[in-house]
CHARMM-style PDB file with segment names, atoms N, HN, CA, C and O in Angstrom:
ATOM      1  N   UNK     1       0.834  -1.164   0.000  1.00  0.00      PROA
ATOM      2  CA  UNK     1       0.000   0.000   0.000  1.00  0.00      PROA
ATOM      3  C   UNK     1       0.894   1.246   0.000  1.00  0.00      PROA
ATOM      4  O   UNK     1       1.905   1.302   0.699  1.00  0.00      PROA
ATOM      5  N   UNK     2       0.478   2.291  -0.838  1.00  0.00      PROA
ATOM      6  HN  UNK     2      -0.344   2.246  -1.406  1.00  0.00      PROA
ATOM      7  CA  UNK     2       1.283   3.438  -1.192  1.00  0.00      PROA
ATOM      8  C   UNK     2       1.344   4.476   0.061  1.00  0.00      PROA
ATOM      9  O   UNK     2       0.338   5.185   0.037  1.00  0.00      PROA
ATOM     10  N   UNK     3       1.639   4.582   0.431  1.00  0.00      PROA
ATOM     11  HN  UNK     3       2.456   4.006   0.450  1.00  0.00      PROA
ATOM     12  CA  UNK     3       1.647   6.160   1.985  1.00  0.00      PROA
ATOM     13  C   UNK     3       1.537   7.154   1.101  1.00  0.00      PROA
ATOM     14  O   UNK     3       2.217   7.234   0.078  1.00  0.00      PROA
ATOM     15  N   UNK     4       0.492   8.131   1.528  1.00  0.00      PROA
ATOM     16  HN  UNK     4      -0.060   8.066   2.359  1.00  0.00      PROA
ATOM     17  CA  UNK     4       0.408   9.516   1.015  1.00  0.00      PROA
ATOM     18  C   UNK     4       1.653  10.784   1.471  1.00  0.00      PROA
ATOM     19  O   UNK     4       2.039  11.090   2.599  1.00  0.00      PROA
ATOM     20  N   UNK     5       2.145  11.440  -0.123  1.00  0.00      PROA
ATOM     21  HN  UNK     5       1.832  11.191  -1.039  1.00  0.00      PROA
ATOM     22  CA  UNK     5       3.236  12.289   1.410  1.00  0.00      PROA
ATOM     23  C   UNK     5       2.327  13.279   2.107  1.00  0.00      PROA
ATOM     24  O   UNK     5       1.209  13.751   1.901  1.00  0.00      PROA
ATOM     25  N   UNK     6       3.514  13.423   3.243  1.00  0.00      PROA
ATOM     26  HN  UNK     6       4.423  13.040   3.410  1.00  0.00      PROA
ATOM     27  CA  UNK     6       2.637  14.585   4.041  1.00  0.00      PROA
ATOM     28  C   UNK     6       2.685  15.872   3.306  1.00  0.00      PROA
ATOM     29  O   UNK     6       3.275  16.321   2.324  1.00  0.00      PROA
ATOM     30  N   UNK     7       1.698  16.342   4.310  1.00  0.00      PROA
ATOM     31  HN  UNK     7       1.218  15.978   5.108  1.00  0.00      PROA
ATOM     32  CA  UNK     7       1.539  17.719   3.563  1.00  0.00      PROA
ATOM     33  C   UNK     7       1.635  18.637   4.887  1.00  0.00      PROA
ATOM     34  O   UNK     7       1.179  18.130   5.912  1.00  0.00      PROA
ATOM     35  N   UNK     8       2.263  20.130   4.987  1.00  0.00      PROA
ATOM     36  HN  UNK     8       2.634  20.542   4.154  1.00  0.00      PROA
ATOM     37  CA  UNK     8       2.337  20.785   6.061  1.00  0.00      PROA
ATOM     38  C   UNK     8       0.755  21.411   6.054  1.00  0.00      PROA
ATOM     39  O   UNK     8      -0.171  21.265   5.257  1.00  0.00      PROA
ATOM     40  N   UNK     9       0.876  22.117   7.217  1.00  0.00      PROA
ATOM     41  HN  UNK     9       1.628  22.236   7.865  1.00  0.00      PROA
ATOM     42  CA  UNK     9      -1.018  22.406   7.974  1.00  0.00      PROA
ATOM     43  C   UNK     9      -1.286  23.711   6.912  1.00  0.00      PROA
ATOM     44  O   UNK     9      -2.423  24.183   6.927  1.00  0.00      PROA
ATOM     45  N   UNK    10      -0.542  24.156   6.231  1.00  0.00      PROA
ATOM     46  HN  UNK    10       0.381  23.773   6.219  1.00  0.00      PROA
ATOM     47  CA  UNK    10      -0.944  25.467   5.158  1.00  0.00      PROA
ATOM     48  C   UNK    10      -0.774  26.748   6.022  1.00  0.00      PROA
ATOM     49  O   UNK    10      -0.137  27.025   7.038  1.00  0.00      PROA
ATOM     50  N   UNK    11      -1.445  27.276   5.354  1.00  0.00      PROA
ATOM     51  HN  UNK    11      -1.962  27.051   4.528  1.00  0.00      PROA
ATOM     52  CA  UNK    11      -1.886  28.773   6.212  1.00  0.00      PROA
ATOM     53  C   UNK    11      -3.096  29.527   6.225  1.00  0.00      PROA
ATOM     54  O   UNK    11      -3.646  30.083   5.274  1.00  0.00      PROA
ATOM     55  N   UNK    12      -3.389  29.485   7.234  1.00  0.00      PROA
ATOM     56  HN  UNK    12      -2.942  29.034   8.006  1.00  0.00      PROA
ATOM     57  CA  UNK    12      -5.000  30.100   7.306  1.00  0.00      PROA
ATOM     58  C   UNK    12      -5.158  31.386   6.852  1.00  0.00      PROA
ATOM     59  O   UNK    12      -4.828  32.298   7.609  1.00  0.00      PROA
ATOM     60  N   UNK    13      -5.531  31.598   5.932  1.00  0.00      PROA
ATOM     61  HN  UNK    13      -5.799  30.857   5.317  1.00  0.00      PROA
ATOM     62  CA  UNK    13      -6.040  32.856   5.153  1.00  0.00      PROA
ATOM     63  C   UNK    13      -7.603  33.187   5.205  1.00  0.00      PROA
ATOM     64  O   UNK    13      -8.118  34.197   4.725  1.00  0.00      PROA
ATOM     65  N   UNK    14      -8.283  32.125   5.894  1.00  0.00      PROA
ATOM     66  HN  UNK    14      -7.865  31.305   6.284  1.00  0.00      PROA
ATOM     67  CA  UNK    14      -9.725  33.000   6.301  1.00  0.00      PROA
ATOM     68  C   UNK    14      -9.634  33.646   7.226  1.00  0.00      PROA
ATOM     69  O   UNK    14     -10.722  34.106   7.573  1.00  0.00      PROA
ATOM     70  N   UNK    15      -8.547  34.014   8.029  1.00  0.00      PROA
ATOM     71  HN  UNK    15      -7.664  33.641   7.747  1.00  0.00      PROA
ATOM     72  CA  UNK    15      -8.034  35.498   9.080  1.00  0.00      PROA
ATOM     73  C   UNK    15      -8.366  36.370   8.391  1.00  0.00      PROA
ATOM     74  O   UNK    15      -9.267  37.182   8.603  1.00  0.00      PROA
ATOM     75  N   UNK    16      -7.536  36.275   7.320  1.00  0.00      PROA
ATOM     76  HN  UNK    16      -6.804  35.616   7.147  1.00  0.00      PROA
ATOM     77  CA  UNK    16      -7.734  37.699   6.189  1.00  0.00      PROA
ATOM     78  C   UNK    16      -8.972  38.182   6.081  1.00  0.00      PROA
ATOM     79  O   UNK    16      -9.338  39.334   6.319  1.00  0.00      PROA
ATOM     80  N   UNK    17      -9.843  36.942   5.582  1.00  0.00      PROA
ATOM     81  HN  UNK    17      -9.546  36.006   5.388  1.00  0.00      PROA
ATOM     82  CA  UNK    17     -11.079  37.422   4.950  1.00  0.00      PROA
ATOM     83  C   UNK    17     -12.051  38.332   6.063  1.00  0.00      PROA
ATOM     84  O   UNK    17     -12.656  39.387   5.869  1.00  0.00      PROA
ATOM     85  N   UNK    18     -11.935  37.410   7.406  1.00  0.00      PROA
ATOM     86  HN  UNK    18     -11.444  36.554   7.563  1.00  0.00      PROA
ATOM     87  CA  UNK    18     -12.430  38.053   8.504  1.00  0.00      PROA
ATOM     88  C   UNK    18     -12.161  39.116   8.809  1.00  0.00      PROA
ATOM     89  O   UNK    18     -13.069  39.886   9.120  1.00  0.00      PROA
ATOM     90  N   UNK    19     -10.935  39.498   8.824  1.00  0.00      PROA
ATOM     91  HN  UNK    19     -10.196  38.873   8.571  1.00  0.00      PROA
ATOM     92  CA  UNK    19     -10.023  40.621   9.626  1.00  0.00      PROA
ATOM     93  C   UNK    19     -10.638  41.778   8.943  1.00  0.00      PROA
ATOM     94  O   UNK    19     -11.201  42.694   9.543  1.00  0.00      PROA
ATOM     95  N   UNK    20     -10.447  41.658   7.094  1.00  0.00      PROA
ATOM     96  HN  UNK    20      -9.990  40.914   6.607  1.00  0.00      PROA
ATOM     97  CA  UNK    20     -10.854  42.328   5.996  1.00  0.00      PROA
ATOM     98  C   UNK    20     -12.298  42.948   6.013  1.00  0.00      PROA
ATOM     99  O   UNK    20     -12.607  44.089   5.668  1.00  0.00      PROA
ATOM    100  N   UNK    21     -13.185  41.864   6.529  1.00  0.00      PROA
ATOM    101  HN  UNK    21     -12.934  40.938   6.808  1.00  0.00      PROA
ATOM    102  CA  UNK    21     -14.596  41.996   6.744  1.00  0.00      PROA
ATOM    103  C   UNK    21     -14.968  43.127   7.829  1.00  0.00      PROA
ATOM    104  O   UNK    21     -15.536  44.214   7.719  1.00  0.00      PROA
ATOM    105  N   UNK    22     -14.492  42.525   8.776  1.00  0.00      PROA
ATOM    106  HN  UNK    22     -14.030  41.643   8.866  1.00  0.00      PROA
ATOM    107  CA  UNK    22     -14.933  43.291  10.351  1.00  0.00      PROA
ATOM    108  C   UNK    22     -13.936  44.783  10.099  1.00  0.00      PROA
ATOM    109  O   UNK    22     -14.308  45.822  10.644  1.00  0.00      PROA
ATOM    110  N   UNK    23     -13.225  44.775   9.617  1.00  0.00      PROA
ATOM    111  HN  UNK    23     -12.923  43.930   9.175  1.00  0.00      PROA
ATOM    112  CA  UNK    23     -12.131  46.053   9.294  1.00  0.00      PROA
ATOM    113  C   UNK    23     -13.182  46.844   8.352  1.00  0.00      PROA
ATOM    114  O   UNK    23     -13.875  47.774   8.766  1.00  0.00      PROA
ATOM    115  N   UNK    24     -13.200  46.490   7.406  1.00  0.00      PROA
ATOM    116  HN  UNK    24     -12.637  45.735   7.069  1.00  0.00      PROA
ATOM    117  CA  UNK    24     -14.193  47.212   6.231  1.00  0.00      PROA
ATOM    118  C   UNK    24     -15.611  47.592   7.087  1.00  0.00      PROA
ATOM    119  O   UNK    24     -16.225  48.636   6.866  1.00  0.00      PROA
ATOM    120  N   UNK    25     -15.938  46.828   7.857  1.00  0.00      PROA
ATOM    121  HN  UNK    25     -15.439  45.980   8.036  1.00  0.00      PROA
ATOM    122  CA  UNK    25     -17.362  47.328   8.514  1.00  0.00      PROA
ATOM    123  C   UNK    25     -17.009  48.392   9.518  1.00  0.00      PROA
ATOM    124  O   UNK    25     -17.871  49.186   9.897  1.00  0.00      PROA
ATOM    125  N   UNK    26     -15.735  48.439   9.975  1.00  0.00      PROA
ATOM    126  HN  UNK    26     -15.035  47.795   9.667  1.00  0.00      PROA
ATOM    127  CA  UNK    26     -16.001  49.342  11.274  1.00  0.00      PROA
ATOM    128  C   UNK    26     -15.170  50.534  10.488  1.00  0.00      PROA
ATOM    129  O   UNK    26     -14.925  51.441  11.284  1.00  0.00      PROA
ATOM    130  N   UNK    27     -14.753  50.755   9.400  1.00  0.00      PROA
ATOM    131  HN  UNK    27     -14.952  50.019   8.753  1.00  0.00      PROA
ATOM    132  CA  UNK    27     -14.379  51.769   8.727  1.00  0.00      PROA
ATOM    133  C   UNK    27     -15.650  52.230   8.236  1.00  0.00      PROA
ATOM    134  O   UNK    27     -16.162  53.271   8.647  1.00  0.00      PROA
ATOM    135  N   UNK    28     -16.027  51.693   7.612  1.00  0.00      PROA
ATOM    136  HN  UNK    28     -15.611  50.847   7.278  1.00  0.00      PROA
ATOM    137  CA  UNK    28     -17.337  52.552   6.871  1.00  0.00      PROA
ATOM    138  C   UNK    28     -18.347  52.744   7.694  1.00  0.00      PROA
ATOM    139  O   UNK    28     -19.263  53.454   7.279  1.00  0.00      PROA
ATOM    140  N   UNK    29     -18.424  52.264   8.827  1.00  0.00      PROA
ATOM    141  HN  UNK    29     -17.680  51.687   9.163  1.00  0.00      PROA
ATOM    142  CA  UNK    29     -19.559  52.404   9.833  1.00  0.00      PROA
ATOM    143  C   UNK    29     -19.184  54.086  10.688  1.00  0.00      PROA
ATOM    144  O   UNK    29     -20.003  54.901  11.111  1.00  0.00      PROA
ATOM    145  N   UNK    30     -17.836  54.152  10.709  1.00  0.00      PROA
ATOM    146  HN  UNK    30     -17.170  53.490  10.365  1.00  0.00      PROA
ATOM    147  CA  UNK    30     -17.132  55.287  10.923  1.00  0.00      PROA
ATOM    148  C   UNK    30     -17.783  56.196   9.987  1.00  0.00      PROA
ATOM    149  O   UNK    30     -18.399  57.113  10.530  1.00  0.00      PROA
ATOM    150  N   UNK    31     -17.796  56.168   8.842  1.00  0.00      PROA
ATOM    151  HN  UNK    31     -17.295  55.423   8.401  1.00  0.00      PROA
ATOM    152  CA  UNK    31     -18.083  57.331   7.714  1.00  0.00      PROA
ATOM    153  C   UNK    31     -19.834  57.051   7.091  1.00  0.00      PROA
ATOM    154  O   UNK    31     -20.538  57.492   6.182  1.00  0.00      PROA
ATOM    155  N   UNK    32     -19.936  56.237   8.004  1.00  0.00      PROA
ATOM    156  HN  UNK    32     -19.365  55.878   8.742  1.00  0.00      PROA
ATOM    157  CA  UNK    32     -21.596  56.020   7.424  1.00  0.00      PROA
ATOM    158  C   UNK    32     -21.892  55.339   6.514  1.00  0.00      PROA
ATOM    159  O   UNK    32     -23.028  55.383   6.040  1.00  0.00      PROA
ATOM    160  N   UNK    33     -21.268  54.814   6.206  1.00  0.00      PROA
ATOM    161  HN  UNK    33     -20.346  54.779   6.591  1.00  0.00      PROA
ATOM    162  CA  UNK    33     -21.605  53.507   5.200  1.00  0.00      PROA
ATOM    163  C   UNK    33     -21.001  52.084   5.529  1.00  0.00      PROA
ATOM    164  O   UNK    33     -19.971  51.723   4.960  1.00  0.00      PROA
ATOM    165  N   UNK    34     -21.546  51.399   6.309  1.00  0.00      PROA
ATOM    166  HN  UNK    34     -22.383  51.693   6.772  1.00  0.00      PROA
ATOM    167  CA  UNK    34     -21.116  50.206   6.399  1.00  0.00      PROA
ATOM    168  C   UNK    34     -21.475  49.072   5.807  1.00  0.00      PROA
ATOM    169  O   UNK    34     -21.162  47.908   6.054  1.00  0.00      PROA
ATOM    170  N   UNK    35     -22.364  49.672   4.770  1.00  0.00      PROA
ATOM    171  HN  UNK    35     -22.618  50.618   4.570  1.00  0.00      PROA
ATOM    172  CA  UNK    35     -22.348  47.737   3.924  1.00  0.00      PROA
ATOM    173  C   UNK    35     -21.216  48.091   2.719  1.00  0.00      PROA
ATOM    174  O   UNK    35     -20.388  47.250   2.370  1.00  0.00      PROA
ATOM    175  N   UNK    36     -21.280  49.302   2.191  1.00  0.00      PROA
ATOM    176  HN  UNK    36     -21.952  49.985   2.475  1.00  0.00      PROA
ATOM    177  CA  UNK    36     -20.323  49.270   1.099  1.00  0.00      PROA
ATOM    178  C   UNK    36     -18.893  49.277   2.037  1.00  0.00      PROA
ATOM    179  O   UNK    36     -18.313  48.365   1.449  1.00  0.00      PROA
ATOM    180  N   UNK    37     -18.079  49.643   2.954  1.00  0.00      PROA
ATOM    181  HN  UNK    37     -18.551  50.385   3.432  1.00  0.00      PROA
ATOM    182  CA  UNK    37     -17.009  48.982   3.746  1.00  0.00      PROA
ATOM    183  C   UNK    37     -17.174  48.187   4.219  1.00  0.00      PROA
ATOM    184  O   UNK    37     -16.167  47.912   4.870  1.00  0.00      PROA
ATOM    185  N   UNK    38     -18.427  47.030   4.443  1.00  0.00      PROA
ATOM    186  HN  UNK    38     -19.245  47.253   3.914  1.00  0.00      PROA
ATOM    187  CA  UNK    38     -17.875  45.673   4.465  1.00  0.00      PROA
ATOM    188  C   UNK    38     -17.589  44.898   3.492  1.00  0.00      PROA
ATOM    189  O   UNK    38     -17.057  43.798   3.644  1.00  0.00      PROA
ATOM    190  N   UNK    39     -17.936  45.430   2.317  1.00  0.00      PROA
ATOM    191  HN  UNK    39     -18.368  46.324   2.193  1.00  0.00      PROA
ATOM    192  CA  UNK    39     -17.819  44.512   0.706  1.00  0.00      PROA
ATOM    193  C   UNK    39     -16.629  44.909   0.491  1.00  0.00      PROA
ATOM    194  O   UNK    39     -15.918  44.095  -0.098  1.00  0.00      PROA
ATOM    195  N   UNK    40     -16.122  45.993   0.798  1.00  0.00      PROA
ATOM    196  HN  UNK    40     -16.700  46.654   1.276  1.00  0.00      PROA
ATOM    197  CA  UNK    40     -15.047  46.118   0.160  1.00  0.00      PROA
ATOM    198  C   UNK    40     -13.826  45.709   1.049  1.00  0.00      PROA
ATOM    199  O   UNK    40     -12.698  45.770   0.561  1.00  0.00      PROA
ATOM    200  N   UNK    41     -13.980  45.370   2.097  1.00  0.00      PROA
ATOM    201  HN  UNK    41     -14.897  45.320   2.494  1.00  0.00      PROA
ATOM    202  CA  UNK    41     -13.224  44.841   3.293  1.00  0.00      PROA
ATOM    203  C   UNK    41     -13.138  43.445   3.154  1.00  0.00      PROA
ATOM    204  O   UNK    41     -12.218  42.782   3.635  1.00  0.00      PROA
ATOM    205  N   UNK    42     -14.155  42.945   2.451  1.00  0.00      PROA
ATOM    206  HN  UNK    42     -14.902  43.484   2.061  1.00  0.00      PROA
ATOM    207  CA  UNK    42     -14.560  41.490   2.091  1.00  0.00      PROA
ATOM    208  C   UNK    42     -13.766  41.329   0.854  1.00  0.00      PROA
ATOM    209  O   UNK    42     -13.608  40.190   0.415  1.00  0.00      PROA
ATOM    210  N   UNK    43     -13.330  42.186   0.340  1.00  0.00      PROA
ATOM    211  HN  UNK    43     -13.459  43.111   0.697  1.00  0.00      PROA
ATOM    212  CA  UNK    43     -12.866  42.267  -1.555  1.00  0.00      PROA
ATOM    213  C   UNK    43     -11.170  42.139  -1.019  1.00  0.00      PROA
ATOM    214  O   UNK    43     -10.340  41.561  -1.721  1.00  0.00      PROA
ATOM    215  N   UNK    44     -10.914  42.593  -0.055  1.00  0.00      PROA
ATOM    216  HN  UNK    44     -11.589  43.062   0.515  1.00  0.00      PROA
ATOM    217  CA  UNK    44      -9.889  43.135   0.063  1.00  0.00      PROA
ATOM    218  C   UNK    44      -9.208  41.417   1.200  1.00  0.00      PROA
ATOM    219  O   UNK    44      -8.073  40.944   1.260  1.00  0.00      PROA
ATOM    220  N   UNK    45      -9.940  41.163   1.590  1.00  0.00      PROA
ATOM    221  HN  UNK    45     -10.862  41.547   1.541  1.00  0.00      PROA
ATOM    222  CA  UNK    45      -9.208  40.217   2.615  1.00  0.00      PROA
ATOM    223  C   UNK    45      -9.464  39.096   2.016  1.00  0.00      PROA
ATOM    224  O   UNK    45      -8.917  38.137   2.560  1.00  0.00      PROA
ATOM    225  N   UNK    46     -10.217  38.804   0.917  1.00  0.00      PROA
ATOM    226  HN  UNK    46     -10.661  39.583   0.476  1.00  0.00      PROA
ATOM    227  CA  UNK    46     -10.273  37.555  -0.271  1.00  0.00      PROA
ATOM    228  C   UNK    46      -8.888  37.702  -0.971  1.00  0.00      PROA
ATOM    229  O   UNK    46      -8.128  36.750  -1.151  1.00  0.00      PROA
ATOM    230  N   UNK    47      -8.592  39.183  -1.409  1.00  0.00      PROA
ATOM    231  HN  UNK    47      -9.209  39.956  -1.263  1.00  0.00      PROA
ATOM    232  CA  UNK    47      -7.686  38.883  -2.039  1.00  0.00      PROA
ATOM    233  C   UNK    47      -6.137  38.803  -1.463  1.00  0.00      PROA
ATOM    234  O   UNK    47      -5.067  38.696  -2.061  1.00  0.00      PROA
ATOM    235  N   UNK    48      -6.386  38.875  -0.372  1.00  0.00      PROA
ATOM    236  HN  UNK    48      -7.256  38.962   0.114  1.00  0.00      PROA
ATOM    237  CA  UNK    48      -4.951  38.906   0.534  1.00  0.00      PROA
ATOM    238  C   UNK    48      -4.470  37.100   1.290  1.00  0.00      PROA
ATOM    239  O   UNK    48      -3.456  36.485   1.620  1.00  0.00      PROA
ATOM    240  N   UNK    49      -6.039  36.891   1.237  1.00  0.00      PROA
ATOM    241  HN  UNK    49      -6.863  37.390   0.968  1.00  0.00      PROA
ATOM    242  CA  UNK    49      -6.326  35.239   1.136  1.00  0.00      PROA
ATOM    243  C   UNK    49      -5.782  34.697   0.126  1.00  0.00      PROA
ATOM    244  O   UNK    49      -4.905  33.881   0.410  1.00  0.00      PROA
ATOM    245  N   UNK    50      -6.061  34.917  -1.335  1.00  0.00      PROA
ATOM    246  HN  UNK    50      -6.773  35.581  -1.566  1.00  0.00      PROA
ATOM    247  CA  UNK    50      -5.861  34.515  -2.051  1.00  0.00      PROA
ATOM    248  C   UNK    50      -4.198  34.454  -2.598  1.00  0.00      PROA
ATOM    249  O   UNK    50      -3.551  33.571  -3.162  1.00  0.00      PROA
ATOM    250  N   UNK    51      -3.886  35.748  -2.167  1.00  0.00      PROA
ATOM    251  HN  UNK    51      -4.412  36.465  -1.709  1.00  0.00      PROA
ATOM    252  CA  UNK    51      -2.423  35.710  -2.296  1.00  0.00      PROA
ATOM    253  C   UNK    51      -1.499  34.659  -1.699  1.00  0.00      PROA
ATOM    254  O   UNK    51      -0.840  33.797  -2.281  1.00  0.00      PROA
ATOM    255  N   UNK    52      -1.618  34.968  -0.223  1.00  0.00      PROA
ATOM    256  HN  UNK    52      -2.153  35.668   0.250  1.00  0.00      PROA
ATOM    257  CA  UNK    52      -1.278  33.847   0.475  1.00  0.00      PROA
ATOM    258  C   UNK    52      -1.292  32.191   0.155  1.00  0.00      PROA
ATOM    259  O   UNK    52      -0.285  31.490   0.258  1.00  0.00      PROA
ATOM    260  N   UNK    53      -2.614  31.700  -0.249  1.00  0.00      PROA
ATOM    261  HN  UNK    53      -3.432  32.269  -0.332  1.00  0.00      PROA
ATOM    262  CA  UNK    53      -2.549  30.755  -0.980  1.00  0.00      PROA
ATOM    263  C   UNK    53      -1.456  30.855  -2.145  1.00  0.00      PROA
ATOM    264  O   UNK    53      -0.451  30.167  -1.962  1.00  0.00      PROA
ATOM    265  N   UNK    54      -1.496  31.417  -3.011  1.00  0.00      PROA
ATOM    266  HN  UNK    54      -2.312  31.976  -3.159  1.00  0.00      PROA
ATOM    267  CA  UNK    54      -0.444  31.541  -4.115  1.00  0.00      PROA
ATOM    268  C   UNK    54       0.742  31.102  -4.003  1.00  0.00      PROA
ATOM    269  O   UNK    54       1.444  30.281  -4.594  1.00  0.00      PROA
ATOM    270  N   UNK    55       0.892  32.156  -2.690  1.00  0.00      PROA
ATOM    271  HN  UNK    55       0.321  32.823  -2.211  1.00  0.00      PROA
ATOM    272  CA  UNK    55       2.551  32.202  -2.320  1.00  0.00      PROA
ATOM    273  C   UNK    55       3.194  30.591  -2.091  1.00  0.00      PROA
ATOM    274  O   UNK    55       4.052  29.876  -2.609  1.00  0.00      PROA
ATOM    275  N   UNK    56       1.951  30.508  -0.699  1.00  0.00      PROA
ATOM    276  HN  UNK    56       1.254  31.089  -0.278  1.00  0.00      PROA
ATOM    277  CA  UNK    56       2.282  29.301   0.054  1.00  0.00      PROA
ATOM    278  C   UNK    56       2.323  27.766  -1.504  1.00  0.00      PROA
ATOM    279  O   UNK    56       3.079  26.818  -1.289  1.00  0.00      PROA
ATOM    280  N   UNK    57       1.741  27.767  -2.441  1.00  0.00      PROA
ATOM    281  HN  UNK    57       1.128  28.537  -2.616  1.00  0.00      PROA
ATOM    282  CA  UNK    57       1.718  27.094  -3.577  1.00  0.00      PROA
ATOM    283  C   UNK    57       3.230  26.731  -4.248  1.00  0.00      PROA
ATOM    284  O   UNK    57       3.564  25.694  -4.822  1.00  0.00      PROA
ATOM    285  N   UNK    58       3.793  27.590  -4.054  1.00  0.00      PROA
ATOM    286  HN  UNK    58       3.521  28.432  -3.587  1.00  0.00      PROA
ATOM    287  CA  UNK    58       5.132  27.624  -5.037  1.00  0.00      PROA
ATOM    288  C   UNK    58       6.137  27.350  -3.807  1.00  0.00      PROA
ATOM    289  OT1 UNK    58       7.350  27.276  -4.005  1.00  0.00      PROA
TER     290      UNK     58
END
């Protein structure tokens, strides 16, 4: 039977998305708009997620 190799634990990049989220809400909640700073807090910590994945890839 073949053993799978290991694989290390990755890196959690739904921090980002969260961090991104709750960041974007309490900024725009500051300036009065908090659904458009949570989307964009949400835009922003997907893609910092996403990076991370990338990185950690190569």
């Amino acid at each position: 039977m073949t053993v799978p190799p290991e694989r290390d634990g990755g890196t959690a990049g739904g921090f980002l998305v969260a961090a991104g989220a709750l960041g974007g809400a309490a900024i725009g909640f500051s300036i009065g708009e908090a659904t458009p700073g949570f989307l964009v807090g949400l835009g922003v910590g997907a893609l910092a997620a996403l990076l991370v994945w990338w990185r950690g890839r190569g």
